[in-house]
N, C-alpha and C positions, 0 to 999 in steps of 0.2 A: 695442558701443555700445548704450545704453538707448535710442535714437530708433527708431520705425520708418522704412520708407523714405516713408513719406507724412508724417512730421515733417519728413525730412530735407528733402525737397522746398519744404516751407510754410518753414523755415528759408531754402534756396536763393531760395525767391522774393523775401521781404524783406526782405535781403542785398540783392539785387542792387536793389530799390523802393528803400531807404535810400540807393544809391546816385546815383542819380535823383531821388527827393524825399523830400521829408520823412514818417514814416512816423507814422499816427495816434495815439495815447495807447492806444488797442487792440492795432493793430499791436506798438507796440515793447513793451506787457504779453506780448503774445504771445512773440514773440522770445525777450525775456527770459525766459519760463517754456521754453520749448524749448531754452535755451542751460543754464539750471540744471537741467535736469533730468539733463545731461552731467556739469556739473560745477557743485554748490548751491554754493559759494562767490563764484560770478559775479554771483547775484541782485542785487546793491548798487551794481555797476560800473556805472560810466557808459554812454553808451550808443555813444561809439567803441571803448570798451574791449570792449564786447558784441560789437559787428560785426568786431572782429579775432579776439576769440575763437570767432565763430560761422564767420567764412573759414577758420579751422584745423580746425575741428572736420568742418565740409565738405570739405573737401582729405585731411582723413583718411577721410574714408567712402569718397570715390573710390578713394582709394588702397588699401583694404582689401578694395574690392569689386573691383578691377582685379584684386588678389593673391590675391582668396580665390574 
């Protein structure tokens, strides 16, 4: 993964805020630059599109750090 584990985290956090509330015009700039930097194709998606890509993207960090 190109994230560190302290992206990973700021990712995890506003994930789960998004889920809860609605997330600033910072916030979800943010996001989105942490989800593109996975995968730059994402930059343009909407922003449920963003938060399923960002739960998979986290689901694989656990699961590679569980593995590895």
């Amino acid at each position: 993964m190109n994230l560190t584990t302290q992206e990973v985290e700021k990712m995890e956090y506003l994930l789960g805020k998004s889920r809860l509330n609605h997330l600033t015009n910072k916030e979800e700039y943010t996001l989105r630059d942490l989800i593109a930097k996975e995968n730059p194709s994402a930059k343009d998606n909407s922003l449920d599109e963003l938060i399923k890509l960002g739960l998979i993207l986290v689901g694989f960090y656990i699961l590679s750090k569980a593995l590895g």
